[in-house]
Wavefront OBJ file of the C-alpha trace (Angstrom):
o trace
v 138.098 130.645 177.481
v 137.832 127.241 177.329
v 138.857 125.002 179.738
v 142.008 123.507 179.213
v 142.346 124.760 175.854
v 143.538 128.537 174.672
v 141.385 131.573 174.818
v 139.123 132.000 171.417
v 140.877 134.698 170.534
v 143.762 132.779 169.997
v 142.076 129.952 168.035
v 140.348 132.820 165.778
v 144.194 134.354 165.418
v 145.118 130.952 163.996
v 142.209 130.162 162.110
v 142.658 133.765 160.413
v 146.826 132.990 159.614
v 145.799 129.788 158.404
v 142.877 130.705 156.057
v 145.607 133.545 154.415
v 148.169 131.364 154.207
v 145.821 128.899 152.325
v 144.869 131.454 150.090
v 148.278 132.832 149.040
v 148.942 129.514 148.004
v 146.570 128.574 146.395
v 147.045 131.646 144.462
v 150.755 131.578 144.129
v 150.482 128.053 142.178
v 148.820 130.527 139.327
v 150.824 133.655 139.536
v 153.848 135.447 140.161
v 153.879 136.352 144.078
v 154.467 139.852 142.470
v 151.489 140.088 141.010
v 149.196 138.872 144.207
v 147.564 141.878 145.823
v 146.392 142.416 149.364
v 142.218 142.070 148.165
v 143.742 139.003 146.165
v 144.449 136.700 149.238
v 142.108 138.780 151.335
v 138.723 137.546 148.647
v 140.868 134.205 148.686
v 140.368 133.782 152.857
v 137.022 135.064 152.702
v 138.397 138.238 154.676
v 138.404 141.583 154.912
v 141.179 143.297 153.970
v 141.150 145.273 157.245
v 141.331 141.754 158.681
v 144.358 141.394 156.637
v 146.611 144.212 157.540
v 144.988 143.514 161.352
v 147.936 140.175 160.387
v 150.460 141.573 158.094
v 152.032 144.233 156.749
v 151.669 143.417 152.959
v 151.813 140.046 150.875
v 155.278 139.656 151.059
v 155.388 139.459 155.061
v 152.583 137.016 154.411
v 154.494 134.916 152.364
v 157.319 135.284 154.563
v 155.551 133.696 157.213
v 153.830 130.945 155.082
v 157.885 129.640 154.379
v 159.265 130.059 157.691
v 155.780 128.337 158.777
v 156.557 125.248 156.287
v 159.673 125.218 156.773
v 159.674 124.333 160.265
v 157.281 121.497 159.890
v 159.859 120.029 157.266
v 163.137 120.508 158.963
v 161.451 118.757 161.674
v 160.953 115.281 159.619
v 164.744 115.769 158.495
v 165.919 113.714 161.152
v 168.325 111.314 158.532
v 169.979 114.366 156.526
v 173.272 113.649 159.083
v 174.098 110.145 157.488
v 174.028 107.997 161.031
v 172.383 104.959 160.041
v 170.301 104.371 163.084
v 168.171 107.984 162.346
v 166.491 106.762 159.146
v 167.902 107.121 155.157
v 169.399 110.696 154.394
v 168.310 110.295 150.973
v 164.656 109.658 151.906
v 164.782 112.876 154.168
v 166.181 114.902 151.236
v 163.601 113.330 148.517
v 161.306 114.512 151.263
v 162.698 118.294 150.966
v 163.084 118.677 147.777
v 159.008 117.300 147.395
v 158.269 119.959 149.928
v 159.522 122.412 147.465
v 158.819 121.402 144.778
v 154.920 121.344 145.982
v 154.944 125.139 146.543
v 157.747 125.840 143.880
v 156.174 129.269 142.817
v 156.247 130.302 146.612
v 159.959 129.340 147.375
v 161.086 130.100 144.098
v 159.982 133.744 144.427
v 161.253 133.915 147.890
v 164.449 132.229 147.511
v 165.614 133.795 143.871
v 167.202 137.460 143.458
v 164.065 139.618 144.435
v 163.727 137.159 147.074
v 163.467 137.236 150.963
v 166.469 137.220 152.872
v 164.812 136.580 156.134
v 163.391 133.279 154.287
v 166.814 132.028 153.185
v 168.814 132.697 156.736
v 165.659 131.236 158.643
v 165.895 128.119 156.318
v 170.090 128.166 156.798
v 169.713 128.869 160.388
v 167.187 126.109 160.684
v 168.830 123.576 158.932
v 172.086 124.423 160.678
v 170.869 123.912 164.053
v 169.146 120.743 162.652
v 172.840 119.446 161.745
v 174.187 120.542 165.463
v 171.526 118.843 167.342
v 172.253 115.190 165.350
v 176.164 115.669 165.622
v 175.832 116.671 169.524
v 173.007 114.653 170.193
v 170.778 117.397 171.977
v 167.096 117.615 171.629
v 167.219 121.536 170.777
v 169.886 124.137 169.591
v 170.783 127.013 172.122
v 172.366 130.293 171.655
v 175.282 129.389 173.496
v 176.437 126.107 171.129
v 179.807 127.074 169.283
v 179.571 127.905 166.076
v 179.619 124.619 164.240
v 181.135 125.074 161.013
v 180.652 121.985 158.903
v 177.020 121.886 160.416
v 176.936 125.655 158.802
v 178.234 124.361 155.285
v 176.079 121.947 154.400
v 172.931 123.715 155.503
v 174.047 126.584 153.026
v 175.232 124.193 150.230
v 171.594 122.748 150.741
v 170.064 126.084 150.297
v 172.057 126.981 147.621
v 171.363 123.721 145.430
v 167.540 124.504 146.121
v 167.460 127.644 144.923
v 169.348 126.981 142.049
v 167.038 123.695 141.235
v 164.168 126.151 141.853
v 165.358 128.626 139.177
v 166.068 126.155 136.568
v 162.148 125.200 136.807
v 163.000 122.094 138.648
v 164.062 120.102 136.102
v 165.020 117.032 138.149
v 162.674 114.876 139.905
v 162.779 115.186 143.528
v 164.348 111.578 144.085
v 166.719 112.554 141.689
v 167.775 115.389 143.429
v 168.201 113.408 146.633
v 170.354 111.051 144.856
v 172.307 113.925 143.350
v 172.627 115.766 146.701
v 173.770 113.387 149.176
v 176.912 112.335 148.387
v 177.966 115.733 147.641
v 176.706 117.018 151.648
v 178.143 113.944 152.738
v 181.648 113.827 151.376
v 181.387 117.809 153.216
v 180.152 117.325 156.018
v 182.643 114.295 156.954
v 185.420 116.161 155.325
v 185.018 118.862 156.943
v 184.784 117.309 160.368
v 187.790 115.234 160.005
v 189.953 118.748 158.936
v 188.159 120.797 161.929
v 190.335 121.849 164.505
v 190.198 120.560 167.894
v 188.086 122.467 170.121
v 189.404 124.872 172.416
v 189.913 124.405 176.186
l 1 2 3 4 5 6 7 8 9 10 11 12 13 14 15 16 17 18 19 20 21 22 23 24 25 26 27 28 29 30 31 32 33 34 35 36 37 38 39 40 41 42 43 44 45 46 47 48 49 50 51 52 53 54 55 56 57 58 59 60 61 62 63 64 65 66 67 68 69 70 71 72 73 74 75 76 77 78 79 80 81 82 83 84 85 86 87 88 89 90 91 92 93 94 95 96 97 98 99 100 101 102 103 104 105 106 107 108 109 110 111 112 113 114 115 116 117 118 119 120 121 122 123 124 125 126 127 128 129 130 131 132 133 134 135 136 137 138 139 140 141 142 143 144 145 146 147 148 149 150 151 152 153 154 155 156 157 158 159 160 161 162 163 164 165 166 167 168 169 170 171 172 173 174 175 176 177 178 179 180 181 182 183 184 185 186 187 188 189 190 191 192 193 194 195 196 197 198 199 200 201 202
């Protein structure tokens, strides 16, 4: 080990994930994910495919992670989607999603449509609804024990839903004007829906 930093191992565990998950994209921006194979990505890393399976299960749990990977990083920079003014613009944050997307839209798109991944769309809902929480309660990080927060809940599924669907149709709007197209709907949601939500309970 080195000091202060983690054991090799661990760096060579990470350099591994991160030369697969290069590959599958890479190769995802050509084909179908349905049509990538195990030796595909496995050539595309410059690994075995031993190596591979060492990692995952099969190309789909790869691609699995790859989203839920990515999709951390960008929830993360969605500080603004809330609307309070001193956070940043909402519609810059949700240009900045829909980008995201539409950068890997062969990935997502095969993950989010029918045949898709489930665990990928609740981790993205779940994500994005703890993102909501945090700005309307002002803590740093979600915990199991918040109460279920149900306009927070809403919009993170309408956002889903309007990605997917923008996916499908082969992304036929830019991503700014998706943004533009997207905000005041959430917003005119989320602040309806707080101002009908019951009061909380003592």
């Amino acid at each position: 080990m080195t000091q202060g930093g983690p054991p090799a191992s661990d760096r060579r565990v990470r350099r591994t994930h991160a030369a697969l998950r290069g590959a599958l994209i890479r190769l995802v921006e050509d084909r179908e994910l349905s049509q990538i194979s195990v030796a595909d990505v496995a050539e595309g890393a410059g690994v075995s495919r031993s190596t591979f399976y060492d990692h995952y299960r099969d190309v789909h749990e790869l691609a699995e992670a790859a989203c839920t990977g990515m999709i951390d990083e960008l929830v993360g920079v969605m500080t603004a989607l809330g609307g309070d003014p001193e956070t940043g613009d909402p519609i810059e944050s949700l240009q900045t999603f829909f980008t995201a997307l539409g950068e890997h839209a062969s990935l997502y798109r095969s993950l989010l449509g029918p045949q898709g991944s489930a665990r990928v769309i609740d981790h993205i809902r779940r994500r994005m609804a703890a993102a909501g929480l945090m700005r309307s309660t002002g803590k740093s990080a979600a915990t199991p024990d918040d109460p279920h927060n149900v306009p927070a809940a809403f919009v993170a599924g309408a956002l889903v839903g309007v990605a997917t669907d923008w996916l499908q149709r082969g992304c036929a709007h830019t991503p700014s004007e998706m943004a533009r197209l997207t905000w005041p709907i959430l917003s005119d949601c989320h602040f309806d829906a707080h101002a009908a939500a019951p009061p909380p309970r003592p």
